[in-house]
TORKOL-277279 format. One record per atom (N, C-alpha, C, CB): z, x, y; residue in three letters. Coordinates in steps of 0.001 Angstrom, whole numbers, plus 524288, in hexadecimal, padded with zeros to 5 digits. Glycine has a CB too. Layout:
residues N
ZXYALA/...
//
This chain:
residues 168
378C66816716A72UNK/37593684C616DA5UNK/3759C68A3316B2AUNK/37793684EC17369UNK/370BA68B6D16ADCUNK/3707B6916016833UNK/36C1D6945E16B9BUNK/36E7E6914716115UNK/36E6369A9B16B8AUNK/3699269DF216CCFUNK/36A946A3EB16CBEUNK/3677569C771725CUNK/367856A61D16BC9UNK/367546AA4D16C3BUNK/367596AF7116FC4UNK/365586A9CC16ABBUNK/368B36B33117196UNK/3662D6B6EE1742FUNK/3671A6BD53170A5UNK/368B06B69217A80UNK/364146C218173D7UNK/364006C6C51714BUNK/364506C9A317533UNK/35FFA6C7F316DFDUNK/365D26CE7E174ECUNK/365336D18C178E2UNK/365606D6C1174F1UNK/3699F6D0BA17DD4UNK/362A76DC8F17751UNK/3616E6E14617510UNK/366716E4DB1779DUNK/35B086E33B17695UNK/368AA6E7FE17579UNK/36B626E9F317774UNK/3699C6F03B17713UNK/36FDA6E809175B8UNK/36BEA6F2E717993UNK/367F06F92E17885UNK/36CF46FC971771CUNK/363C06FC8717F67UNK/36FDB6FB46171E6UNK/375596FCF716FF3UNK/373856FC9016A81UNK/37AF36F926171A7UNK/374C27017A1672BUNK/375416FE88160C4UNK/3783A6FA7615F1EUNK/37717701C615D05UNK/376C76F81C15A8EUNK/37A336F2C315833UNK/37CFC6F4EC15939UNK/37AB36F00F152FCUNK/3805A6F707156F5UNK/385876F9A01543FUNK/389226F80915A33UNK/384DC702031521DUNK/387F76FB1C15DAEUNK/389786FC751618CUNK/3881F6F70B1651DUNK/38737701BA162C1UNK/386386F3E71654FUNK/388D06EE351671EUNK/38A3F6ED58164BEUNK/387446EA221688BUNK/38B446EB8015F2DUNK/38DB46E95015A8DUNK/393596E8B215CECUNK/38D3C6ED2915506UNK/394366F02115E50UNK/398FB6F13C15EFCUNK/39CC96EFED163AEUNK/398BA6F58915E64UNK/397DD6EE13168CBUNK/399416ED2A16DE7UNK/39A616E78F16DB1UNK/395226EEC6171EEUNK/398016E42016945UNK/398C76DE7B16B2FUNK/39DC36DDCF16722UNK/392EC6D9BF16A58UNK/39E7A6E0041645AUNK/3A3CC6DF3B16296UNK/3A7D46E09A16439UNK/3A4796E06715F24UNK/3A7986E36816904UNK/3AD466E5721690BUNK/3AE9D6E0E816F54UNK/3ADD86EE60169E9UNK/3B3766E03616C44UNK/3B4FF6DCF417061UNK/3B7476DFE217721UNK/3B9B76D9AB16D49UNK/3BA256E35B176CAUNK/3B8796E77417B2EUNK/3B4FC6E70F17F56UNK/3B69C6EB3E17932UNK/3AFD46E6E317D8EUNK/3ABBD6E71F17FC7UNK/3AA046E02C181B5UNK/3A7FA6EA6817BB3UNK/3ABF56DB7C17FF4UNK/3AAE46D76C181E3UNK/3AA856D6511879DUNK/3ADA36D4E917FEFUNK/3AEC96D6FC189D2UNK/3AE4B6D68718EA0UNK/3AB1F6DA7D1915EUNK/3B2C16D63219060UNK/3A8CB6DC4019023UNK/3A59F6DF241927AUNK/39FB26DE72193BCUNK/3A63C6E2A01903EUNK/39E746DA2218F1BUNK/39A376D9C519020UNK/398B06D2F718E77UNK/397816DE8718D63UNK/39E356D00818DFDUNK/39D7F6CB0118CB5UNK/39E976C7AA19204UNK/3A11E6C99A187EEUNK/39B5B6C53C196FCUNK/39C0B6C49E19981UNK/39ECD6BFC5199E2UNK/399286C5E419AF9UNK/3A2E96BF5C19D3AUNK/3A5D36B8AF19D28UNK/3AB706B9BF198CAUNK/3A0166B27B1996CUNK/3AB4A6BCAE19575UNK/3AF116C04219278UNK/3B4E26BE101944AUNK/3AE146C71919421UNK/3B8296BB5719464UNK/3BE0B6BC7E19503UNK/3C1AA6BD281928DUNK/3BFEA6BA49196BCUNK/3C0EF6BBE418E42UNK/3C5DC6BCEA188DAUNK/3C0E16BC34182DCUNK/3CCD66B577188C8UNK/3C2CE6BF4F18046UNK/3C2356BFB717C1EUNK/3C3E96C36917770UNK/3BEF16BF6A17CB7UNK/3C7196BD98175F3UNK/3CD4C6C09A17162UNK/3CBC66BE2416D1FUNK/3D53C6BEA8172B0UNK/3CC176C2EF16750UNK/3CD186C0D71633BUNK/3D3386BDC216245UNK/3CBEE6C4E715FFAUNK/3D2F36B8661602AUNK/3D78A6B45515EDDUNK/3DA016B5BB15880UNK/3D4AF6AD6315F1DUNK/3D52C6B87A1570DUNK/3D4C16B7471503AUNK/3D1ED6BA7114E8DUNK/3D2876B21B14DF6UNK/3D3826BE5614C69UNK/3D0C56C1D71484CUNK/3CF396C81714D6EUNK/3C9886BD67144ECUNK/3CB3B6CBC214C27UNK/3C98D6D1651502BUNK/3C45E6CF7E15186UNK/3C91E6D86414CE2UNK/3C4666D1B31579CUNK/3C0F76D1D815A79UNK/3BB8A6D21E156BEUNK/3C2266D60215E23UNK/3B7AB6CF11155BEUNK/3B2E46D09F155BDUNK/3B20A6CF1414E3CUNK/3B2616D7AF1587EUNK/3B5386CC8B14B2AUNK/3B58A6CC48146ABUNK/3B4AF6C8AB1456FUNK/3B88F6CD74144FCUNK/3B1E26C66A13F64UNK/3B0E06C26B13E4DUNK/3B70F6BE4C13DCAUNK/3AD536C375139A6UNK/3B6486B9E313FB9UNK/3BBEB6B65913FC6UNK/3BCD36B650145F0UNK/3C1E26B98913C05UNK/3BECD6B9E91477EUNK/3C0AA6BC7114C60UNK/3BFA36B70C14FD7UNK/3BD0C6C28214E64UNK/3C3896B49A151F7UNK/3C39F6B0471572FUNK/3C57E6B36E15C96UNK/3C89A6AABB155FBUNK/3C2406B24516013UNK/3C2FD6B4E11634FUNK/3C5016B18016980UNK/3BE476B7E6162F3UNK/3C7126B0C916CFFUNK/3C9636AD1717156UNK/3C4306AE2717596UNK/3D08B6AF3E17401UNK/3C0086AC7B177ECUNK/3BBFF6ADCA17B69UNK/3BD496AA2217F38UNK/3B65D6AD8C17963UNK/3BC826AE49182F9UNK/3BC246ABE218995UNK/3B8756AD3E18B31UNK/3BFD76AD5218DDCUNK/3B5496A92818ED8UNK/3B0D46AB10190CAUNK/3AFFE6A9221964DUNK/3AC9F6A9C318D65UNK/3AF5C6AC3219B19UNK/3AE786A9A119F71UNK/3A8BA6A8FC1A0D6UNK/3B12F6AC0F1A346UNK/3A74E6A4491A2E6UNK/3A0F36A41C1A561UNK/3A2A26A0A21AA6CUNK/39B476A07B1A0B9UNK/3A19C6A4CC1AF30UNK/3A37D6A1E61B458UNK/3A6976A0A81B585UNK/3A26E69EDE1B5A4UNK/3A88669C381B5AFUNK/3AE9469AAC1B62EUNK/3B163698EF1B30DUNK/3AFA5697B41B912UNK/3AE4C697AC1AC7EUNK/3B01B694DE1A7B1UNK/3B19C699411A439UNK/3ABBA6910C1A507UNK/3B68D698801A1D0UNK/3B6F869A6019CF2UNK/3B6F8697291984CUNK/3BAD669CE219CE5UNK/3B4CF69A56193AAUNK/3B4706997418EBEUNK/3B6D969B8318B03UNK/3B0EB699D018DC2UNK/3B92F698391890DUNK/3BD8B69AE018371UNK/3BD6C6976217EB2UNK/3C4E169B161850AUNK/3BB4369BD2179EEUNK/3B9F969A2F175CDUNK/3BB0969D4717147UNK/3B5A86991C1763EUNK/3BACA69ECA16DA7UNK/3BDC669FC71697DUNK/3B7946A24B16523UNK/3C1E46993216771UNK/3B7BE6A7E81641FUNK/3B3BE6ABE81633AUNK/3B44A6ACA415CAEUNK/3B4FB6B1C216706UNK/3B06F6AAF21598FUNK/3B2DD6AC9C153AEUNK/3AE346AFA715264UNK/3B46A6A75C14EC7UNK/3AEC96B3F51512FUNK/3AA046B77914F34UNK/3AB266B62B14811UNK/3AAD26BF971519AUNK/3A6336B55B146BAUNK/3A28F6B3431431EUNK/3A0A96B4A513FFBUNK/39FCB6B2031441BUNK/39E6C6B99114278UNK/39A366BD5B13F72UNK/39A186C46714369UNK/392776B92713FF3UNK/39B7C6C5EE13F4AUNK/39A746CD51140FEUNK/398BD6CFFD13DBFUNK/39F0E6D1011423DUNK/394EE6D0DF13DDAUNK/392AD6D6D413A8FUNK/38E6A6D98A13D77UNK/38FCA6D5AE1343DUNK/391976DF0113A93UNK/3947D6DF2413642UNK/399F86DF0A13925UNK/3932D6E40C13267UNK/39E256DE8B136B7UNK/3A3FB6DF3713839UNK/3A2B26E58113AA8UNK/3A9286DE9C13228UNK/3A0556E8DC137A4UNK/3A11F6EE1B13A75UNK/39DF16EFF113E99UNK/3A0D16F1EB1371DUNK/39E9B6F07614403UNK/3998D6F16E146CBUNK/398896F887147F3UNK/39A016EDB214CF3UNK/399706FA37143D7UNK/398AA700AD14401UNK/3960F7008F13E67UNK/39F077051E1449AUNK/38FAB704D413FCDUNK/38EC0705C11399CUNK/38A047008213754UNK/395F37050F135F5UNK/389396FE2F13BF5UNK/385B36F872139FAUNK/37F386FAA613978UNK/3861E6F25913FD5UNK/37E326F9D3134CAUNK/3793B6F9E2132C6UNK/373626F8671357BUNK/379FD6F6F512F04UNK/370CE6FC0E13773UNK/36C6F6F97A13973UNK/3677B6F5B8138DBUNK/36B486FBE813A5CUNK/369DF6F3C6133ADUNK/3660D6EF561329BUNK/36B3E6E910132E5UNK/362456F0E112AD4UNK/36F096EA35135FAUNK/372CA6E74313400UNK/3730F6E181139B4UNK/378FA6EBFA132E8UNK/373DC6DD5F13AE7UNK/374236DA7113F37UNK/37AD66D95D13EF0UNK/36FDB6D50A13EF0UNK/37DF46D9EB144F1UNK/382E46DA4D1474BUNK/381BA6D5CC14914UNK/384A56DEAE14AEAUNK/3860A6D26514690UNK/3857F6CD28147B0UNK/38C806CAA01495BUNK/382476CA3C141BEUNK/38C7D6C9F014E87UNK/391A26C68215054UNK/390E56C2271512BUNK/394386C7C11549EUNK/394306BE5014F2EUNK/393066B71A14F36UNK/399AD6B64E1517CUNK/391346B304146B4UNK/399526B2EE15375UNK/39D1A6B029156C7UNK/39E196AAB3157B0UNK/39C626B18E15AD6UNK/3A0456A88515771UNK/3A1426A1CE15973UNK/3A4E76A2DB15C61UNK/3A31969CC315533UNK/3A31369F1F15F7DUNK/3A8A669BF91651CUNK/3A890697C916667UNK/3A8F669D9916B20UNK/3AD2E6970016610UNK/3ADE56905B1664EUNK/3B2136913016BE0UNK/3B19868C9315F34UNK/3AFF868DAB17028UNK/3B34A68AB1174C5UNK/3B282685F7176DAUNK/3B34368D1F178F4UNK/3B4516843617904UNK/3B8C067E1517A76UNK/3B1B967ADF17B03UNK/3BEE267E3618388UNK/3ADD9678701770CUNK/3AA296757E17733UNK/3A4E167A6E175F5UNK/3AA7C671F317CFEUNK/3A6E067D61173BFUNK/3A173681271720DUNK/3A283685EC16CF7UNK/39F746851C1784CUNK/39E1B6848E16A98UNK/39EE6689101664BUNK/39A9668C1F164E4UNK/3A0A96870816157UNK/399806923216536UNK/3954B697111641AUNK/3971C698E516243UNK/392F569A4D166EFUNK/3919669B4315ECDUNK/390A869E4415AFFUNK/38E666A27015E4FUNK/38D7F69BF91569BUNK/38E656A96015E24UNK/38A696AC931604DUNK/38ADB6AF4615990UNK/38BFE6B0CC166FEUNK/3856B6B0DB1593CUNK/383F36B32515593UNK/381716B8F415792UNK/3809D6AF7F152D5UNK/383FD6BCF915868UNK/381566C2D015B23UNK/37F816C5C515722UNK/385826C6DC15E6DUNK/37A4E6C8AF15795UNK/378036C9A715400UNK/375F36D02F156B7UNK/373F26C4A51526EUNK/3757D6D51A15415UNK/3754D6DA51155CDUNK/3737C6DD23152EEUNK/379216DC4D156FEUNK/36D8A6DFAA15436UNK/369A86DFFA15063UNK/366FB6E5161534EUNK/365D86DA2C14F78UNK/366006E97E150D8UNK/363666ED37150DEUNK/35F0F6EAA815520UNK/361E46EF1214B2DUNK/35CD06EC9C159F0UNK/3577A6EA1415E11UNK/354286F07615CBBUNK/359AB6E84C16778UNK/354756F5B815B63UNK/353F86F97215BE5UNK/3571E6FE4215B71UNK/3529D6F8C015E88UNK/355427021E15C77UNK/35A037063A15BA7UNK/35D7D7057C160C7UNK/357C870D0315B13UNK/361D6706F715F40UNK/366887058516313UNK/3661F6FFE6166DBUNK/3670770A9E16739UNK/364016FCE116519UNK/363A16F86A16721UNK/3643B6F36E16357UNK/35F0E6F89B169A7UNK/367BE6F10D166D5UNK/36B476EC6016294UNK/368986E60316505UNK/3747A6ECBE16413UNK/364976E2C1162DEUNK/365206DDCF163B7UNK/36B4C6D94A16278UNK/3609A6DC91160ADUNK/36BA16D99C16610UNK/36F636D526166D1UNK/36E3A6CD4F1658CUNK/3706C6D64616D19UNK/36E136CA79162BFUNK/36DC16C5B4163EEUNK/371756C25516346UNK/36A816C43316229UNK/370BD6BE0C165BFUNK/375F56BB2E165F1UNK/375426B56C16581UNK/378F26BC5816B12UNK/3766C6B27F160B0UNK/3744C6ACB516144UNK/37B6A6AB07161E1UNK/36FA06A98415A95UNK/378796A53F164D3UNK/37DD56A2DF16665UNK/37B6E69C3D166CFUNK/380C46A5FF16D36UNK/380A469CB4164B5UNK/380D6695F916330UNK/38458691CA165AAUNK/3827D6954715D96UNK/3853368E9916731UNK/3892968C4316B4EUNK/387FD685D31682AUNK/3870068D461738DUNK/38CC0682A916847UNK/38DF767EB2166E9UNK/3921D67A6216AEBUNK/38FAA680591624BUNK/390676763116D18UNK/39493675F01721EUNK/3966A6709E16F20UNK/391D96756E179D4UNK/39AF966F09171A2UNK/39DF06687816EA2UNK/39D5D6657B17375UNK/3A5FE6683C16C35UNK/39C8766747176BFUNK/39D236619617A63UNK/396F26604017AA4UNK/3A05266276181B1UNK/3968265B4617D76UNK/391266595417D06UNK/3912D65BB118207UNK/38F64652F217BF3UNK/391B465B7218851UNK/38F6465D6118B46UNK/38D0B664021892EUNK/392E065CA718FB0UNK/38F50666F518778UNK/38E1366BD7186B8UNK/38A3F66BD918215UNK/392D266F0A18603UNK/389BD668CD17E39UNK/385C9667F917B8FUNK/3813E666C417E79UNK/386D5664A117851UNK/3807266351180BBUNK/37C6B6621D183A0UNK/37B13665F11887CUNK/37D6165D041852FUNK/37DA56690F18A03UNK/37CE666C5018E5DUNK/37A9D671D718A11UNK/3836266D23192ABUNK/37E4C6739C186EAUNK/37C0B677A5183B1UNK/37534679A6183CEUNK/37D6D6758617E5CUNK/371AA6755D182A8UNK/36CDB678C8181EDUNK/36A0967A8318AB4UNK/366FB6732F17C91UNK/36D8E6794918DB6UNK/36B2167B3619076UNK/36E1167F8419399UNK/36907677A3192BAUNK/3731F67FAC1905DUNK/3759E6840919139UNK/373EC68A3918D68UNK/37B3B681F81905CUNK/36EED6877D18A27UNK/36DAC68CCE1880CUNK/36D0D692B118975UNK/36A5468C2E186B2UNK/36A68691F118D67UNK/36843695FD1908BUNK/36E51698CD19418UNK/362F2692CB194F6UNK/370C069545194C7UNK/376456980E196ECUNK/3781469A4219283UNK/37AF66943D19976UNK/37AAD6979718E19UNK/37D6D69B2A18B93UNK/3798069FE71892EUNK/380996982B18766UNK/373ED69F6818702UNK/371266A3D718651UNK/370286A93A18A08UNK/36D196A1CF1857EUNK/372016A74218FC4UNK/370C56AA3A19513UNK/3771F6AECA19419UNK/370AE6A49819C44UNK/379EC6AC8E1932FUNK/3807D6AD3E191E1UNK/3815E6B0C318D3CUNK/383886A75A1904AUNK/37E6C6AF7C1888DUNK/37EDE6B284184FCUNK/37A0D6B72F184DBUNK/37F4D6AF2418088UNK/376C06B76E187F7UNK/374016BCC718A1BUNK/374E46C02318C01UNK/371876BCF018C61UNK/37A0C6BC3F1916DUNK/37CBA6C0591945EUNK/37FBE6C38A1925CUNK/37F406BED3197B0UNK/381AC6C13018E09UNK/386896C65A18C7BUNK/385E06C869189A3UNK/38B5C6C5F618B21UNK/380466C88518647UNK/37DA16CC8518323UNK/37BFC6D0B8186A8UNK/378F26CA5C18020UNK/378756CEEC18B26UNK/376C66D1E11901EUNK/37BCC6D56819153UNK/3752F6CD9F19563UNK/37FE76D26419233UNK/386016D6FC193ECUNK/387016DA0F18E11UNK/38DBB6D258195F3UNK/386676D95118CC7UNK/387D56DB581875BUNK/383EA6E1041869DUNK/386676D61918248UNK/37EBD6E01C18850UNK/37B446E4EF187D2UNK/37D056E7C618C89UNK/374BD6E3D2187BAUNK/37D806E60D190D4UNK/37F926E93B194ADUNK/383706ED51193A3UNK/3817E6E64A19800UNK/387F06EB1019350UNK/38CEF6EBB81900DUNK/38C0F6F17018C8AUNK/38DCE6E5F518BBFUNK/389D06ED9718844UNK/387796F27418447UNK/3846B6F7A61852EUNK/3840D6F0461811DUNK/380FA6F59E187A5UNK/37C336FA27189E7UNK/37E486FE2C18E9CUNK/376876F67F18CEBUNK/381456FA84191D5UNK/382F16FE7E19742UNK/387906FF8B198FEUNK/381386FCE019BE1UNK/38AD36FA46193BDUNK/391206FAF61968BUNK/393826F89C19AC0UNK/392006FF9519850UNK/38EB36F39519B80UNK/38F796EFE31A06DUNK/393FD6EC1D19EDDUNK/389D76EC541A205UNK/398086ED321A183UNK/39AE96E8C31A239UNK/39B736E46E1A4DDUNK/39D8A6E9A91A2B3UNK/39C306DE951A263UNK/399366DA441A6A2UNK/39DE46D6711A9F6UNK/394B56D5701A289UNK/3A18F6DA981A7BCUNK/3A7DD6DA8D1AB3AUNK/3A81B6DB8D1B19FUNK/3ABDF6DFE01A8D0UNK/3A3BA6E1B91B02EUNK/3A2C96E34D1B6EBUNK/39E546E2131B9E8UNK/3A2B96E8EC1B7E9UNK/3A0BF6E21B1BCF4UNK/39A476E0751C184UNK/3977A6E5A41C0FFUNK/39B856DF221CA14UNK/3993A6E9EA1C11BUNK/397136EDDA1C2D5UNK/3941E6EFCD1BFE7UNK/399AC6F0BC1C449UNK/395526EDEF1B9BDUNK/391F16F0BC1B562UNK/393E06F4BF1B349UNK/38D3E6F2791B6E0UNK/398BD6F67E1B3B0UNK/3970B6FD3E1B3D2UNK/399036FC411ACDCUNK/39C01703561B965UNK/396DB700C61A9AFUNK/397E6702431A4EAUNK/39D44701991A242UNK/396A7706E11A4F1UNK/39DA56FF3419F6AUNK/3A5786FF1E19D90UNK/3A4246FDF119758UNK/3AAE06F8151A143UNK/39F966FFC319515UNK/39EF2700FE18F31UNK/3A330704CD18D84UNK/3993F7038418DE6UNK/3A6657048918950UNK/3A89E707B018678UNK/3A7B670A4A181D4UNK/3AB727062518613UNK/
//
């Protein structure tokens, strides 16, 4: 199962570049968020295995985060003809993704975001359920681009009900 989504953010590259890397800032705008520890190697580096927990409702998910692809390694100083590219695999207990994030000049001070994602399942029920679960996991990976511009743009944290600002 594969698909895509994009979202515009009204932040320079540079300056998401810098927000989606820092681990700090995860819980803040990664909703369902409960643990996420590097096992192996620094936060945010090519190699780097990371321990992921993820809650949706009453289920948790725990799977194992290997970043893939980063550039550039430096996110200060990046060239405006240049594309900020984070790749990722995760593998848990009957499933394995790829996200490929992609961060591209949309305008002045405005950063296109895209994000292809790839999913691979081992059991046959979930194989066979997969293509009509598209639209869920695509609905899922919008949302937390959607929190993510919030986040970014206003400082919404999706920790509080209330909204109020907790950007640093």
């Amino acid at each position: 199962m594969e698909y895509t989504v994009s979202i515009e953010i009204a932040l320079p590259r540079e300056e998401v570049a810098q927000l989606l890397a820092d681990p700090a800032h995860l819980p803040k705008w990664l909703r369902g968020l409960v643990r996420h520890e590097p096992v192996r190697g620094g936060h945010g580096q090519v190699g780097t295995e990371s321990r992921v927990v993820m809650r949706m409702g009453q289920q948790e998910m725990e799977g194992t985060e290997t970043i893939t692809r980063r550039e550039p390694a430096d996110l200060h100083g990046i060239p405006s003809d240049s594309i900020v590219r984070f790749d990722r695999e995760i593998v848990a207990e009957g499933m394995w993704s790829v996200v490929r994030d992609r961060l591209t000049e949309a305008g002045p001070g405005t950063t296109l975001w895209a994000s292809e994602s790839e999913y691979r399942f081992s059991s046959l029920p979930m194989r066979l359920a997969a293509p009509f679960m598209r639209g869920a996991f695509r609905r899922q990976s919008r949302k937390h681009m959607q929190d993510f511009k919030a986040f970014a743009e206003q400082g919404t944290d999706v920790r509080e009900a209330a909204g109020r600002p907790t950007r640093d």
